[in-house]
N, CA and C atoms as an extended XYZ file, in Angstrom:
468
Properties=species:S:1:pos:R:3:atomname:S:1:resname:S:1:resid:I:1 pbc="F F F"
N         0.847       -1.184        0.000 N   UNK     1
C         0.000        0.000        0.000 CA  UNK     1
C         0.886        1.239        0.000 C   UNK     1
N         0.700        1.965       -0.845 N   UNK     2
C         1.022        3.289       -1.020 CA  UNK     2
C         1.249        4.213        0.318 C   UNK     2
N         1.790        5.400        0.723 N   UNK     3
C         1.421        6.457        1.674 CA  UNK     3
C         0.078        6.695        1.496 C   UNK     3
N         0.419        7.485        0.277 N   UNK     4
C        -0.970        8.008       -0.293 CA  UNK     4
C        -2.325        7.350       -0.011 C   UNK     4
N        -2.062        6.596       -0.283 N   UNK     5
C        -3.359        5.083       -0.052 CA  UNK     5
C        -3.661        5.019        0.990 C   UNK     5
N        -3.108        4.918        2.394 N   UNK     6
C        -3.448        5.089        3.748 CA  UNK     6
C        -3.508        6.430        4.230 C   UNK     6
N        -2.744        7.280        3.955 N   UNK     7
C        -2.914        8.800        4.343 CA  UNK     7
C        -4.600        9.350        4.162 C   UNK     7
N        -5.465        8.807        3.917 N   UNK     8
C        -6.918        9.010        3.920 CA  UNK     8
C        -7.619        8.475        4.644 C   UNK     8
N        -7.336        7.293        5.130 N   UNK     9
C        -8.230        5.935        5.979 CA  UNK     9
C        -8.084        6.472        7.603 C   UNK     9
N        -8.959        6.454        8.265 N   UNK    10
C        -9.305        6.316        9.059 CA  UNK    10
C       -10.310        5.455       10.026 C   UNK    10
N        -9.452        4.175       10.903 N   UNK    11
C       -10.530        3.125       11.299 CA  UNK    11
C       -11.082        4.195       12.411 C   UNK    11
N       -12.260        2.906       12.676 N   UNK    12
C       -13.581        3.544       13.826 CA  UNK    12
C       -13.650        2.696       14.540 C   UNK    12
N       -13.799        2.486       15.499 N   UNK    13
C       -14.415        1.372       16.424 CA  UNK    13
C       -14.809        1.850       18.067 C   UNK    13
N       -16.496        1.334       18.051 N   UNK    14
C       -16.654        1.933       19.189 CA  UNK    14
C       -17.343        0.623       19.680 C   UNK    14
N       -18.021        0.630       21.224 N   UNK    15
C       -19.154        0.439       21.698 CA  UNK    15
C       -20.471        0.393       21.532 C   UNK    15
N       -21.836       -0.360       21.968 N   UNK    16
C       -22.877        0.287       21.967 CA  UNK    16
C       -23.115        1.490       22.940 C   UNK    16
N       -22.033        2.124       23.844 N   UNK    17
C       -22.476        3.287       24.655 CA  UNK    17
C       -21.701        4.420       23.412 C   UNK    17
N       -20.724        4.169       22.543 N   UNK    18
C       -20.302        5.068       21.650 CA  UNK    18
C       -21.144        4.918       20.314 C   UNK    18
N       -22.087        4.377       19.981 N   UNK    19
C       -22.844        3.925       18.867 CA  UNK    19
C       -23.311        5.429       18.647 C   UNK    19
N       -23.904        6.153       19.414 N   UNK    20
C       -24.699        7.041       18.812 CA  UNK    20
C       -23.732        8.385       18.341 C   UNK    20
N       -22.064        8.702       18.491 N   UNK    21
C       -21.906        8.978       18.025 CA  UNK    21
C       -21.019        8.530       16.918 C   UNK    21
N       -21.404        7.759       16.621 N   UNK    22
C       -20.696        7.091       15.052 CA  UNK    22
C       -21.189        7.760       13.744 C   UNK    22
N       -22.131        8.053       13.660 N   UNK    23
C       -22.913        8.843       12.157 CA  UNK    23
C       -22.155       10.174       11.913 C   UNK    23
N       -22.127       10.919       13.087 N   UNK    24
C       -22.198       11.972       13.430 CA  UNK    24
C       -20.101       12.262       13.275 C   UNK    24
N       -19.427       11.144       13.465 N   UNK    25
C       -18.000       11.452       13.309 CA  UNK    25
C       -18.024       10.633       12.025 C   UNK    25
N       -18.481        9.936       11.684 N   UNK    26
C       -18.063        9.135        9.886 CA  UNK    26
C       -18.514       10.634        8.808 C   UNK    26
N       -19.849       11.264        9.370 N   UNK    27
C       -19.971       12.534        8.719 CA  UNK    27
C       -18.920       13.363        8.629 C   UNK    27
N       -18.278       14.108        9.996 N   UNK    28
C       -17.301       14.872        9.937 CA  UNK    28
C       -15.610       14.184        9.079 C   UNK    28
N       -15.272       13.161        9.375 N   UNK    29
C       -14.720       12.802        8.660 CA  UNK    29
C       -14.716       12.247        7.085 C   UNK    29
N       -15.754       12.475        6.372 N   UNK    30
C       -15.921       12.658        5.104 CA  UNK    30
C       -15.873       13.931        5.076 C   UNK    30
N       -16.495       14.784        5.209 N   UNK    31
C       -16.459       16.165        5.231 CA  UNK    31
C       -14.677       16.242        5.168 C   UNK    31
N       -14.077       15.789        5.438 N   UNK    32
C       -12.819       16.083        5.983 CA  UNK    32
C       -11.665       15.610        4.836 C   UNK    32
N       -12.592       14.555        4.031 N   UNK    33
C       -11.391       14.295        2.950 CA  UNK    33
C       -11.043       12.569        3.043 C   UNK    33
N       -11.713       11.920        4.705 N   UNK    34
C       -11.217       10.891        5.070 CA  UNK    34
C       -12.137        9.886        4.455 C   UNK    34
N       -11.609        8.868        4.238 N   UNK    35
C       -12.100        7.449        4.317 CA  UNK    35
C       -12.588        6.676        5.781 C   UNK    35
N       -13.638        6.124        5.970 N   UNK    36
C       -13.699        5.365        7.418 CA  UNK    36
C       -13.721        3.897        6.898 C   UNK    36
N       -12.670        3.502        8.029 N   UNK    37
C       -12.915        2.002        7.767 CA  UNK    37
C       -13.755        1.634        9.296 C   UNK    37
N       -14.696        0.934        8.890 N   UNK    38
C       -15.590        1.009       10.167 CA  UNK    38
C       -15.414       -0.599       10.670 C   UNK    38
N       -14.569       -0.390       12.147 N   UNK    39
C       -14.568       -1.636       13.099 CA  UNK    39
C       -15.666       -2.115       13.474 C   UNK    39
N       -16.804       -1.314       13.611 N   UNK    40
C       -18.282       -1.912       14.333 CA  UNK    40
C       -18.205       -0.655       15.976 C   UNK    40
N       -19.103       -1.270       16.346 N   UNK    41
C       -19.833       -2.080       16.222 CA  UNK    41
C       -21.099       -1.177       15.846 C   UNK    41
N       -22.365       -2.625       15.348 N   UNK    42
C       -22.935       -1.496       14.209 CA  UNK    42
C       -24.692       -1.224       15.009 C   UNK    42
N       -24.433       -1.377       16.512 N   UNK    43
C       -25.792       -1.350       17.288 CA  UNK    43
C       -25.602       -0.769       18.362 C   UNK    43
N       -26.706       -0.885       19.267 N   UNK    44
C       -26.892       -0.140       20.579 CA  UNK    44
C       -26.964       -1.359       21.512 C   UNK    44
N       -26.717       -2.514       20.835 N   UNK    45
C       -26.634       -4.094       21.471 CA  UNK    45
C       -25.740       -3.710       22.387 C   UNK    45
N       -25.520       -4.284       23.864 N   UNK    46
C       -24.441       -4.168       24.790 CA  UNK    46
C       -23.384       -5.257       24.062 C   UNK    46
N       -21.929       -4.547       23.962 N   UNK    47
C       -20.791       -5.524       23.888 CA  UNK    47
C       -19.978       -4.408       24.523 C   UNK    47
N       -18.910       -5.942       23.870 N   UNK    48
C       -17.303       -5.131       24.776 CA  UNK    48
C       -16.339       -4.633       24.072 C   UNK    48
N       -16.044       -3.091       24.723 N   UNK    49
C       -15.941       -2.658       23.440 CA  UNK    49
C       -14.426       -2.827       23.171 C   UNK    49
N       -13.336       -3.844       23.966 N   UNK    50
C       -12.418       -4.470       23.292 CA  UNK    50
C       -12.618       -5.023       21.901 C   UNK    50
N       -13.607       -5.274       21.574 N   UNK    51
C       -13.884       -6.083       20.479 CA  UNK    51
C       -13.713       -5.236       18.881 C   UNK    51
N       -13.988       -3.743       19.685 N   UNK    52
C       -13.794       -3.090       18.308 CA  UNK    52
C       -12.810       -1.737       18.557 C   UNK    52
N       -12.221       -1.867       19.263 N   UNK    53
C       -11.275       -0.821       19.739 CA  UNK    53
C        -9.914       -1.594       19.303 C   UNK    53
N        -9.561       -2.805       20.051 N   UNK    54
C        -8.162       -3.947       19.089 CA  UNK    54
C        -8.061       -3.753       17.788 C   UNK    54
N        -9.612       -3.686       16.954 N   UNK    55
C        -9.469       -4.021       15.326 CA  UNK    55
C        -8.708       -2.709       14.228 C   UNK    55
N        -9.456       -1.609       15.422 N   UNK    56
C        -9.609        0.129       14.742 CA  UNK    56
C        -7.835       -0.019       15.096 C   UNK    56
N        -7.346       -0.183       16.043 N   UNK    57
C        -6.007        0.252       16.801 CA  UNK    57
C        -4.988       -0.304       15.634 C   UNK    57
N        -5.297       -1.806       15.292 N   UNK    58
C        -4.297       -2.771       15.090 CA  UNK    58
C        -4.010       -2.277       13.246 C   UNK    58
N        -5.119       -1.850       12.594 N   UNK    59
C        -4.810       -0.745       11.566 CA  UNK    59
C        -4.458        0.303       10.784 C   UNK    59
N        -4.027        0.650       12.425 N   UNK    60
C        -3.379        2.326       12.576 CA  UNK    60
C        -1.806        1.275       12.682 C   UNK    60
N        -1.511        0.046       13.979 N   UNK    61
C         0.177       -0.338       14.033 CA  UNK    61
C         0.613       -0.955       13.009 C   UNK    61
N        -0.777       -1.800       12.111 N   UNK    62
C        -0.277       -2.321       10.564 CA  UNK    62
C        -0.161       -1.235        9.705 C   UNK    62
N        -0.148       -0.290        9.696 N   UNK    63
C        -0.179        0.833        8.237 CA  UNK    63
C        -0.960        0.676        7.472 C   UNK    63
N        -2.454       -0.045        7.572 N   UNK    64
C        -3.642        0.112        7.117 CA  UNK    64
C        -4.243        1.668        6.682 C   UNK    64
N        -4.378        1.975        7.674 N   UNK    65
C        -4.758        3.745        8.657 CA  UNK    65
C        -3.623        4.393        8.744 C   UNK    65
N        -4.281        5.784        8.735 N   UNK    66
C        -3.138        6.757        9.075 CA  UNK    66
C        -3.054        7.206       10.767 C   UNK    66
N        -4.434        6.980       11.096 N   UNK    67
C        -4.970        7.192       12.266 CA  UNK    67
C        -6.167        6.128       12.708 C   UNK    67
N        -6.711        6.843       14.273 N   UNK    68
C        -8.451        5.821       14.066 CA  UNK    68
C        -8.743        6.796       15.145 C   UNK    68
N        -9.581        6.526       15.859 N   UNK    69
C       -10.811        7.280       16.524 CA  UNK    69
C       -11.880        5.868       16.955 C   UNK    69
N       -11.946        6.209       18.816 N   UNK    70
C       -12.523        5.024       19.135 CA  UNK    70
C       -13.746        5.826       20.094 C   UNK    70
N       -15.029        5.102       20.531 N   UNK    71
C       -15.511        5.892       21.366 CA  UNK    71
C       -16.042        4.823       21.999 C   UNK    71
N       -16.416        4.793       23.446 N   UNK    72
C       -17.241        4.044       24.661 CA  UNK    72
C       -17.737        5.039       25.694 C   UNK    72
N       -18.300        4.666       26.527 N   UNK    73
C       -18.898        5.460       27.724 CA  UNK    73
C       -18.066        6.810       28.437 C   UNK    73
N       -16.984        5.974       28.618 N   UNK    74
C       -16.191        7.404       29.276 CA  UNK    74
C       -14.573        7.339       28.652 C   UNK    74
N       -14.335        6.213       27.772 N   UNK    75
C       -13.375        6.771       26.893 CA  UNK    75
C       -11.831        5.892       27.423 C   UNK    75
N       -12.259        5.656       29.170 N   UNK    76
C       -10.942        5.135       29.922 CA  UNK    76
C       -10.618        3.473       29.314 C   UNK    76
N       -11.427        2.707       29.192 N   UNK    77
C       -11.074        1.139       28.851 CA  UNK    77
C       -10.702        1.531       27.763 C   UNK    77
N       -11.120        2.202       26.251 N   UNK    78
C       -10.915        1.747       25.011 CA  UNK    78
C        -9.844        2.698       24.869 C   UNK    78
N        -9.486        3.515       25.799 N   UNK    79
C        -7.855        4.027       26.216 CA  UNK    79
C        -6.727        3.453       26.110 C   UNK    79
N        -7.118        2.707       27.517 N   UNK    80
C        -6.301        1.719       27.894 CA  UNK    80
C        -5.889        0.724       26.885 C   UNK    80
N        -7.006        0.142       26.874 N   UNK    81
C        -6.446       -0.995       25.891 CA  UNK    81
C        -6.011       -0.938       24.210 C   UNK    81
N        -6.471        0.280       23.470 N   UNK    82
C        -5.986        0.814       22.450 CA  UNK    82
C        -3.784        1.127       22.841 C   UNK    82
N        -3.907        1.601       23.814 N   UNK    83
C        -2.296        1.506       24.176 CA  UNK    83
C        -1.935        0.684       24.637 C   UNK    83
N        -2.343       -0.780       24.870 N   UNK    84
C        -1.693       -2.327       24.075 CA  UNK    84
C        -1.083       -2.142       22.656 C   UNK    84
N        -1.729       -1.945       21.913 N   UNK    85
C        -1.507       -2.113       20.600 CA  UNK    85
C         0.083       -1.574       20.169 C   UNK    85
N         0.532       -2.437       19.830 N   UNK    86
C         1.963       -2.058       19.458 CA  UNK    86
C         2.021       -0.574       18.410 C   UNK    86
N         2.775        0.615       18.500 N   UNK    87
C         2.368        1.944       17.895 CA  UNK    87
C         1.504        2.323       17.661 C   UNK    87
N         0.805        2.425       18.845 N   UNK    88
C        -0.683        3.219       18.947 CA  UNK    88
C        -0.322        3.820       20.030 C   UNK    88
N        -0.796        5.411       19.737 N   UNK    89
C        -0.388        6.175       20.597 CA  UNK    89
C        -1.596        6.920       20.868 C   UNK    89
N        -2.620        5.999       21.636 N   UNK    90
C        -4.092        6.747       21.946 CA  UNK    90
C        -4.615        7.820       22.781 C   UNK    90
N        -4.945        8.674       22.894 N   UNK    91
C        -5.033        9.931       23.986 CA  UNK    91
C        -6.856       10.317       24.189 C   UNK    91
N        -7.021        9.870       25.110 N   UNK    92
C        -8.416       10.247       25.364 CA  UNK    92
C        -8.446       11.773       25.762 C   UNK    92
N        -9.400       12.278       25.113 N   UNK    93
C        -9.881       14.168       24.847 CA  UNK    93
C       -10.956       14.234       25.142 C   UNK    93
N       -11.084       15.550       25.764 N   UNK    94
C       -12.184       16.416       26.290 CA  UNK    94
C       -13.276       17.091       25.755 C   UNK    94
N       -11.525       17.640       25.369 N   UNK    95
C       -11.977       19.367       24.707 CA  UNK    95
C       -10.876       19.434       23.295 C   UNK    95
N       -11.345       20.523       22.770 N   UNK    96
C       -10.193       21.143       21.565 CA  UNK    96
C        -9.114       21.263       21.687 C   UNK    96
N        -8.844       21.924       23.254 N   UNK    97
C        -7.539       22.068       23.342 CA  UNK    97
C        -6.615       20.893       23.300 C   UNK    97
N        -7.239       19.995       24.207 N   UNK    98
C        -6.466       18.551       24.195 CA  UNK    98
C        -6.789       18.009       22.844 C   UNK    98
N        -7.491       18.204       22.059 N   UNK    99
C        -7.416       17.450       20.867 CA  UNK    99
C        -5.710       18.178       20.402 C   UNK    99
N        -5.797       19.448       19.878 N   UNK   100
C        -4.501       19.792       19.431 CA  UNK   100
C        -3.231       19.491       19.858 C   UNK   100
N        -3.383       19.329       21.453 N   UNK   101
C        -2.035       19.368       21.880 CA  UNK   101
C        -1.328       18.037       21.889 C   UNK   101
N        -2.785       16.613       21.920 N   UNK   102
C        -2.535       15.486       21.961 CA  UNK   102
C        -1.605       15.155       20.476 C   UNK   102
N        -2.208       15.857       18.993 N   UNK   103
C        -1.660       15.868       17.974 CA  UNK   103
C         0.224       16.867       18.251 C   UNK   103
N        -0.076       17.789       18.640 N   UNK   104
C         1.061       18.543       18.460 CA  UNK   104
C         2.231       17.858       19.329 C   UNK   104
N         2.134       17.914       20.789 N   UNK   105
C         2.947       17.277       21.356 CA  UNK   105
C         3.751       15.951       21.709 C   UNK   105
N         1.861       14.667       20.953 N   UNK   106
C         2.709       13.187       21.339 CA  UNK   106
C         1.813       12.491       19.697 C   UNK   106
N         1.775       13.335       19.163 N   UNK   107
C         1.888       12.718       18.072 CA  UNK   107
C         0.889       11.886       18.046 C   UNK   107
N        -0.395       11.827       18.336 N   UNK   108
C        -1.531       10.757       19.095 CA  UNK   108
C        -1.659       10.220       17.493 C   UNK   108
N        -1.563        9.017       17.614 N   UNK   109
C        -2.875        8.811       16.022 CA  UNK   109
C        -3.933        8.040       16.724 C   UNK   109
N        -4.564        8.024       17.482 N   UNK   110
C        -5.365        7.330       17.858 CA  UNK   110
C        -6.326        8.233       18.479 C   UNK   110
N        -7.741        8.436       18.339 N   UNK   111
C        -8.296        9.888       19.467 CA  UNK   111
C        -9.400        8.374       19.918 C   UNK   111
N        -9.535        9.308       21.640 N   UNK   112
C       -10.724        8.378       22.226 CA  UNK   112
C       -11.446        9.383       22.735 C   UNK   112
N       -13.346        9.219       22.458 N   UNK   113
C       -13.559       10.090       23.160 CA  UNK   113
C       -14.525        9.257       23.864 C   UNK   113
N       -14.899        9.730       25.124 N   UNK   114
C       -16.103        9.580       26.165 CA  UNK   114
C       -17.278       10.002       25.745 C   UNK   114
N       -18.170        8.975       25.345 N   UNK   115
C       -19.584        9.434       24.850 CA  UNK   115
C       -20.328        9.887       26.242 C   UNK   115
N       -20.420        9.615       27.349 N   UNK   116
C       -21.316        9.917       28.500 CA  UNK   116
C       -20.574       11.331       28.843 C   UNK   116
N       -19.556       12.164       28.610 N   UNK   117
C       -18.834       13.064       29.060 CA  UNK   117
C       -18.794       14.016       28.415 C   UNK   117
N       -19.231       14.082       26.867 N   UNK   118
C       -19.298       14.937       26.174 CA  UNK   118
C       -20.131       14.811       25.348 C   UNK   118
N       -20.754       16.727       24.985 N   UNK   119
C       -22.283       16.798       23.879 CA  UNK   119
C       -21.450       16.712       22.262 C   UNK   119
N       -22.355       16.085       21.744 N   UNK   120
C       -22.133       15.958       20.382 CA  UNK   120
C       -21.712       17.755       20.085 C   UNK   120
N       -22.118       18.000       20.013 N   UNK   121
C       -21.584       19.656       19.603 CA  UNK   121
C       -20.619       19.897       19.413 C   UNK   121
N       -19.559       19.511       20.328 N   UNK   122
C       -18.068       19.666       20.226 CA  UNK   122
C       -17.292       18.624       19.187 C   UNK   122
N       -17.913       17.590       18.480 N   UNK   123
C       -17.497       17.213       18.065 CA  UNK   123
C       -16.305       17.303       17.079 C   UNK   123
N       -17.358       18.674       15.612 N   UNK   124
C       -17.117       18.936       14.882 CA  UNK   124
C       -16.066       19.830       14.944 C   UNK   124
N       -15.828       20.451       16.050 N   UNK   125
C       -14.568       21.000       16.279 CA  UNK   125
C       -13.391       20.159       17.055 C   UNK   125
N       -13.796       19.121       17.675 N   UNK   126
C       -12.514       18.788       18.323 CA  UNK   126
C       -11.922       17.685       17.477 C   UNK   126
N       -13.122       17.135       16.688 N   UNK   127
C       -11.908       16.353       15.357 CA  UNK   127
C       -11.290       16.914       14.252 C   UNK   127
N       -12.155       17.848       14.308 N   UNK   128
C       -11.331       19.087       13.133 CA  UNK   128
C        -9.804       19.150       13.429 C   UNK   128
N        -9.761       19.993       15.062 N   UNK   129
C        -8.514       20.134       15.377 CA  UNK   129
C        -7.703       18.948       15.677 C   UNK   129
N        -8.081       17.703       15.866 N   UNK   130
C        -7.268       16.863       15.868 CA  UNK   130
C        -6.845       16.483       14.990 C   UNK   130
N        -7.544       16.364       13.315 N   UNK   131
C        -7.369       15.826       11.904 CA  UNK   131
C        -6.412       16.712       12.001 C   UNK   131
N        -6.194       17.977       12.087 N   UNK   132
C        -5.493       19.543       11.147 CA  UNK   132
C        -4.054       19.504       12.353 C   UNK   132
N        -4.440       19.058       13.283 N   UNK   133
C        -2.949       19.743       13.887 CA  UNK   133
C        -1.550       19.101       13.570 C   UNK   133
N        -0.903       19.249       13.237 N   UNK   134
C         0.285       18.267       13.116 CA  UNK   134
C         1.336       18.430       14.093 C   UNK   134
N         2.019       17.688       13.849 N   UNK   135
C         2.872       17.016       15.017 CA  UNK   135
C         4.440       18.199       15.241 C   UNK   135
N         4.864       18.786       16.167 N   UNK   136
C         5.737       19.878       16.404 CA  UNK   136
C         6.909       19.252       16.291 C   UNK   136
N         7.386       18.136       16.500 N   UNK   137
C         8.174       17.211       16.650 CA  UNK   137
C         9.317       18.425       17.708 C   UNK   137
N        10.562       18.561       17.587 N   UNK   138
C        11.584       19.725       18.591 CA  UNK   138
C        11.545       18.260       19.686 C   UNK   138
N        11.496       19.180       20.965 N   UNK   139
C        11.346       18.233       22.396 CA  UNK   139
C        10.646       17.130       22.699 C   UNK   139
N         9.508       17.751       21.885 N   UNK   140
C         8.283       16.510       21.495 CA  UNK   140
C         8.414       15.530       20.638 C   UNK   140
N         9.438       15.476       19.993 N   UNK   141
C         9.988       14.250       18.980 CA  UNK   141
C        10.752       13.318       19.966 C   UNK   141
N        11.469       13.845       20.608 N   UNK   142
C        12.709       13.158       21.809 CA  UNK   142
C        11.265       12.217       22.625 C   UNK   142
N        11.022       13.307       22.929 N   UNK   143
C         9.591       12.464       24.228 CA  UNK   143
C         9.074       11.200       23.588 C   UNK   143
N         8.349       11.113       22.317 N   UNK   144
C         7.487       10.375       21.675 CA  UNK   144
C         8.755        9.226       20.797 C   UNK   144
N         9.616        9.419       20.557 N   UNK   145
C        10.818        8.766       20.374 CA  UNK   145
C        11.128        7.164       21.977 C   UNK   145
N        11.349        8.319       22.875 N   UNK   146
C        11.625        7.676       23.599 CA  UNK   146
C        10.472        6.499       23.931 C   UNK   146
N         9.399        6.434       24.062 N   UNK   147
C         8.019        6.159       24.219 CA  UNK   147
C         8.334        5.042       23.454 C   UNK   147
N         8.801        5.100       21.742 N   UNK   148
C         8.583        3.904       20.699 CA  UNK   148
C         9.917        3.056       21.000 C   UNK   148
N        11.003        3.497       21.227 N   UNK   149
C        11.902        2.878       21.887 CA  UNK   149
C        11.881        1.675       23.127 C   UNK   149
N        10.740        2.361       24.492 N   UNK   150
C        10.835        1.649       25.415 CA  UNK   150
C         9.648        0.579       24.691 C   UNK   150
N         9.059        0.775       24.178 N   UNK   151
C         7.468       -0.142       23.393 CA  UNK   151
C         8.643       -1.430       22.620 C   UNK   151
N         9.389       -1.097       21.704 N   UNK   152
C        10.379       -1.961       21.086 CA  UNK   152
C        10.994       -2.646       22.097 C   UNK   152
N        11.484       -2.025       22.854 N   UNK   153
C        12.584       -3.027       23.950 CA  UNK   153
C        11.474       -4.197       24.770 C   UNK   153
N        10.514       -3.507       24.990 N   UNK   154
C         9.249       -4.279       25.931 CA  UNK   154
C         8.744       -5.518       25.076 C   UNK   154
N         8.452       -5.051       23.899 N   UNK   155
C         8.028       -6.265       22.636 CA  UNK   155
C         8.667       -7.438       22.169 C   UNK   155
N        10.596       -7.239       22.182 N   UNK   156
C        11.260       -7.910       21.880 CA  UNK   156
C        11.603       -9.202       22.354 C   UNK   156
């Protein structure tokens, strides 16, 4: 696969507590230029949302994706366990500001957000700024360096 070819894709994978905003970010991310590759899950059925947070993650550490975007209840499990994933560098966000800084400073490709914690409203701006910000690299390259380093030594 090309750069080019993945530089558009973006996986999804949420929960049934993140289900309802799935329409609503596959929208903004067309709007945006992106491709979604959609992990599931595709109901308001209760599951776990390991099930589709591993799939979205593991596409971003294969070079499937350029990025992904996961959502559940409050954002902390499909956190967590998205940073299993070998080079996934997931950052659960609030607000705008942390969307940018998560991009600028650690290089996130992974965004999680908390569906019970935040109104759809903010959406359209806090993936905006997360799609658009790019990465400062300077001090913040050393930091996020070091990070893929200790992940390699841990893996080996």
């Amino acid at each position: 696969m090309t750069s080019s070819a993945k530089s558009n894709k973006i996986a999804f994978g949420c929960d049934h507590r993140g289900f309802a905003f799935k329409a609503l970010v596959f929208e903004i991310l067309k709007k945006n230029g992106y491709e979604v590759v959609d992990c599931g899950t595709h109901s308001e059925e209760s599951v776990d949302y390991t099930d589709f947070i591993f799939p979205a993650a593991k596409l971003v550490s294969n070079g499937e994706c350029v990025r992904a975007i996961g959502v559940c209840h409050s954002g902390i499990g499909s956190a967590i366990a998205a940073n299993k994933v070998p080079g996934v560098r997931a950052a659960l966000v609030h607000n705008v500001e942390e969307a940018g800084l998560s991009r600028a400073h650690n290089d996130a490709n992974m965004l999680i957000l908390g569906s019970g914690f935040m109104s759809k409203d903010i959406l359209p701006a806090l993936i905006e700024k997360w799609l658009k910000t790019p990465f400062e690299g300077g001090r913040h390259e050393r930091r996020v360096d070091k990070i893929q380093k200790y992940e390699q030594n841990r893996c080996e």
